[in-house]
C-alpha positions in Angstrom: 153.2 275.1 5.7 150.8 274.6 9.1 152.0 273.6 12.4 149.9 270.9 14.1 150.0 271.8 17.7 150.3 268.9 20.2 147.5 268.7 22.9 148.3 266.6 26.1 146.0 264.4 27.7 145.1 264.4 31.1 147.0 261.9 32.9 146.0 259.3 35.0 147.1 260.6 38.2 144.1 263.8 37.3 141.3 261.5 36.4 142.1 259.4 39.6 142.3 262.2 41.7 138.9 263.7 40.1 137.5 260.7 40.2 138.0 260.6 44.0 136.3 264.2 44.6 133.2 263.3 42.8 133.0 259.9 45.4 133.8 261.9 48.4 131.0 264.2 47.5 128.7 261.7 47.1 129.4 259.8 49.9 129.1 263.4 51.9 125.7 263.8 50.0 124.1 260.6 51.0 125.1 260.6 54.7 123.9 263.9 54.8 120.5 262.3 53.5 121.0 259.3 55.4 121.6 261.2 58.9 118.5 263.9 57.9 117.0 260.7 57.3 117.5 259.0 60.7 116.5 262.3 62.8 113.1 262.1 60.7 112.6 258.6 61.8 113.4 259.1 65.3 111.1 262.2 65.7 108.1 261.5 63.5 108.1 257.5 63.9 106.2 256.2 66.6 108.6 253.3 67.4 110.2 255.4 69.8 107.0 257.2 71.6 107.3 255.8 75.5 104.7 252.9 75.8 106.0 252.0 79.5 107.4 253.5 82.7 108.6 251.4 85.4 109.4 252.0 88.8 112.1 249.7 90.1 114.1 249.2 93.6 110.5 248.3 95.6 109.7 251.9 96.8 107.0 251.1 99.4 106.3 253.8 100.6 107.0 256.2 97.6 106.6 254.0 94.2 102.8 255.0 93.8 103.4 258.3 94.4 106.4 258.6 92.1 104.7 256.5 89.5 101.6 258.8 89.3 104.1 261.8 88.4 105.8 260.3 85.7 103.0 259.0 84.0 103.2 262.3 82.0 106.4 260.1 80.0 103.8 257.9 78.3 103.6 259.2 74.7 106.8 261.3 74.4 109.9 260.2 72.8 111.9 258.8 74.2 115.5 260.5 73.1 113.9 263.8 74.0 112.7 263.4 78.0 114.6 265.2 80.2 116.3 263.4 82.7 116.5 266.4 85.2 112.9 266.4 84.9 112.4 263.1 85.7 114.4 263.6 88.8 112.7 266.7 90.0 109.0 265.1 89.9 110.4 262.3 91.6 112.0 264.2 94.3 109.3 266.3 95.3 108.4 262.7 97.3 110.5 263.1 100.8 110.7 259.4 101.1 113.2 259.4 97.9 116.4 259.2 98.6 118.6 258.6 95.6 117.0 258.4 91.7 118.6 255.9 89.0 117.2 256.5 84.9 117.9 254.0 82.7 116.0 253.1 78.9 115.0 250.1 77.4 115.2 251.2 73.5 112.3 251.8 72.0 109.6 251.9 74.5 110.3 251.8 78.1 111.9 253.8 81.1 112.9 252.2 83.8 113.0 254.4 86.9 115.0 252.6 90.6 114.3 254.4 93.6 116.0 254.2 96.6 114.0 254.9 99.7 114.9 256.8 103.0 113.8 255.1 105.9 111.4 256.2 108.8 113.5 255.8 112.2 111.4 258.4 114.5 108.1 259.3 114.9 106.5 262.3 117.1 102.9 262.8 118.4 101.5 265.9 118.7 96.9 266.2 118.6 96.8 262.9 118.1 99.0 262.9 114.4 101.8 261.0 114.1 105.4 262.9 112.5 107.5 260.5 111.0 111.1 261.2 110.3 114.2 260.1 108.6 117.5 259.1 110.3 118.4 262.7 110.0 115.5 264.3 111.5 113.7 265.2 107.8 110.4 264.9 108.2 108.4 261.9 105.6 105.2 261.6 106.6 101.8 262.4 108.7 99.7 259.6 110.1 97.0 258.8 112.2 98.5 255.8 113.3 101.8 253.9 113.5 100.3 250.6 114.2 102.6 247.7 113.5 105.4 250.0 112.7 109.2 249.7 114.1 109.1 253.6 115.2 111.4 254.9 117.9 109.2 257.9 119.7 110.9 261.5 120.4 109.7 263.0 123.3 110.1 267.2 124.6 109.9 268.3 120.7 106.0 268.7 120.4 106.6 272.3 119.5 108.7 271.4 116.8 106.5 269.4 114.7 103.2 271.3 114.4 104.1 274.0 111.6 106.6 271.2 109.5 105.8 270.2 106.0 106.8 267.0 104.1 110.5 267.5 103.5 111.0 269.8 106.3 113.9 268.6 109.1 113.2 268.7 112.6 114.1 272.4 113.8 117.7 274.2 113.4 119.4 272.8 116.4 122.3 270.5 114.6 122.4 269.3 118.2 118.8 267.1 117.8 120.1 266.4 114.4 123.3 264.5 115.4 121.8 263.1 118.2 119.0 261.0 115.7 122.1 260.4 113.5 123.9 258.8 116.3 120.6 256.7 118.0 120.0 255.8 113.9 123.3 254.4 113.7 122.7 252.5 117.3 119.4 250.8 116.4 120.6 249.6 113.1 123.3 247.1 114.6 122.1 246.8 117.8 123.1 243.3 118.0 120.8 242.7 120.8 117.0 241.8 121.6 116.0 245.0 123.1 115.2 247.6 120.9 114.6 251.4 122.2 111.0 252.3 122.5 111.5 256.1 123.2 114.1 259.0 123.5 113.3 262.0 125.8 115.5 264.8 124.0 113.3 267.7 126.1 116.4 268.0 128.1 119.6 268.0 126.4 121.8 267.8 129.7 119.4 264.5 130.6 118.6 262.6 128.0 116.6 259.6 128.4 116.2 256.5 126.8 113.3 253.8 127.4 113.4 250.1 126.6 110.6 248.0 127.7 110.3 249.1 131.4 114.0 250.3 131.8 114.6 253.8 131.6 118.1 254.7 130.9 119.7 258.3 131.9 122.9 259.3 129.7 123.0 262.6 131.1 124.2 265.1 127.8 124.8 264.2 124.2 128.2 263.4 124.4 129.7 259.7 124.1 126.0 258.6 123.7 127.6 255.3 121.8 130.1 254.4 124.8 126.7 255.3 127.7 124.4 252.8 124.9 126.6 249.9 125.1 126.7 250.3 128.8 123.2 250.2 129.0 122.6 247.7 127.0 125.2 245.5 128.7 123.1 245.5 132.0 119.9 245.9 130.3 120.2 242.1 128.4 122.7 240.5 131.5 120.1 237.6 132.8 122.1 237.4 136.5 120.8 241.2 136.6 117.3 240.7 135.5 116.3 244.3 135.1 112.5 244.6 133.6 111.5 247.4 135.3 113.7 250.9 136.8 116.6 252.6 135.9 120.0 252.5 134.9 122.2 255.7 135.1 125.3 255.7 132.7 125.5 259.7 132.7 128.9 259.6 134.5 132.2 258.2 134.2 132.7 254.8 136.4 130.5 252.0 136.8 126.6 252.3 136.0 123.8 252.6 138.8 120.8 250.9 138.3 117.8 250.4 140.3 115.5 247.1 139.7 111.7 248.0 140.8 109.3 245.2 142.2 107.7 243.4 139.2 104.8 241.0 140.2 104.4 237.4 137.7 101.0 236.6 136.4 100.5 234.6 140.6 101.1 238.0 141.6 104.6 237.0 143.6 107.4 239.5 143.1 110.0 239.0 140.4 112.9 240.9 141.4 113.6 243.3 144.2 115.2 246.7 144.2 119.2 246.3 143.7 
């Protein structure tokens, strides 16, 4: 007599559990078509090809320059530019100072430039040197007309052989001294701004404002010998328009008030 052999069925726990392989791998499948998917959008689609690049912050003196070397961004896409090289076209202008990216998904860049400032200009065969607050040197002109320049005089043979971007010999000495006159100008809280520095002799400097020229001796304490100056420069009871003050030295100033004729031709001061 046969034996019937008992077969056992898979139980539920198996079918769940091979159930939930099968999903996994299909949900693996399609976001591995969905994600192959996406990259083929992003790179073959034009919806992301750069239709726009703006240059933002109000760059005067740099945004057309900076905006004619990034115009190469219009028609690439825009997940693929490079950043760095953004920066590095921009850069190449001496005027930039700092460089800000940002996008505008799909189609635009947006590009904010901040700008150095020109504080100093030098003359030298009728061209005009223009320079930063730390002696870098942003620009040649033929003219500085109706431009809030402080002249350097004593450096002409500096300047001659400098290119854009170059600073304004080795010396750290002329270097700190524009850093510190920079620093002076920008809150000078008075009316008088300074016209001219004579940094051909580092033990006498000289300053000029208006008619006044102002002797501080060597570069040291050039803040403290400024606010002297200026003190006598704008006091009224002095009336100083034309001479000298010397704050070179520790103590009290001299000053000297030349003879200064009004439009009747009767003197306005005398010598003091």
């Amino acid at each position: 007599m046969s034996t019937i052999k008992s077969v056992k069925k898979p139980t539920n726990e198996f079918v769940i559990r091979a159930r939930k392989r099968k999903l996994v791998k299909k949900i693996i499948l399609m976001c591995v078509i969905l994600f192959i998917g996406i990259i083929l959008f992003i790179t073959k689609s034009k919806v992301f090809i750069i239709k726009k690049v703006s240059i933002l912050g109000n760059p005067i003196m740099s945004g057309e320059d900076v905006k004619e070397k990034t115009q190469y961004l219009i028609g690439e896409n825009i997940f693929f530019m490079k950043t760095s090289d953004i920066i590095k076209a921009t850069e190449q202008n001496p005027y930039v100072k700092t460089v800000e990216i940002s996008k505008e998904y799909p189609r635009q860049v947006n590009i904010k430039i901040t700008e150095k400032q020109g504080i100093f200009c030098s003359e030298k065969d009728g061209q005009y040197y223009i320079f930063s607050d730390k002696g870098v040197l942003l620009e040649k002109a033929d003219n500085i007309d109706n431009r809030n320049l402080i002249q350097i005089l004593g450096l002409d043979e500096h300047v001659g052989s400098l290119e854009l971007g170059d600073p304004l010999g080795t010396n750290q000495r002329i270097i700190n001294v524009l850093e510190v006159f920079s620093q002076i100008e920008e809150v000078n809280p008075t009316n008088y701004k300074i016209d001219s520095i004579d940094l051909s002799d580092f033990m006498n400097i000289k300053v000029y404002i208006g008619g006044v020229e102002g002797r501080l001796g060597n570069d040291e304490n050039i803040p403290d010998k400024m606010n002297k100056l200026m003190h006598i420069v704008e006091n009224t009871e002095i009336g100083i328009e034309k001479g000298y003050v010397d704050v070179g030295f520790d103590g009290s100033p001299i000053y000297y008030k030349e003879e200064v004729k009004n439009e009747e031709g009767n003197i306005k001061n005398e010598g003091v």
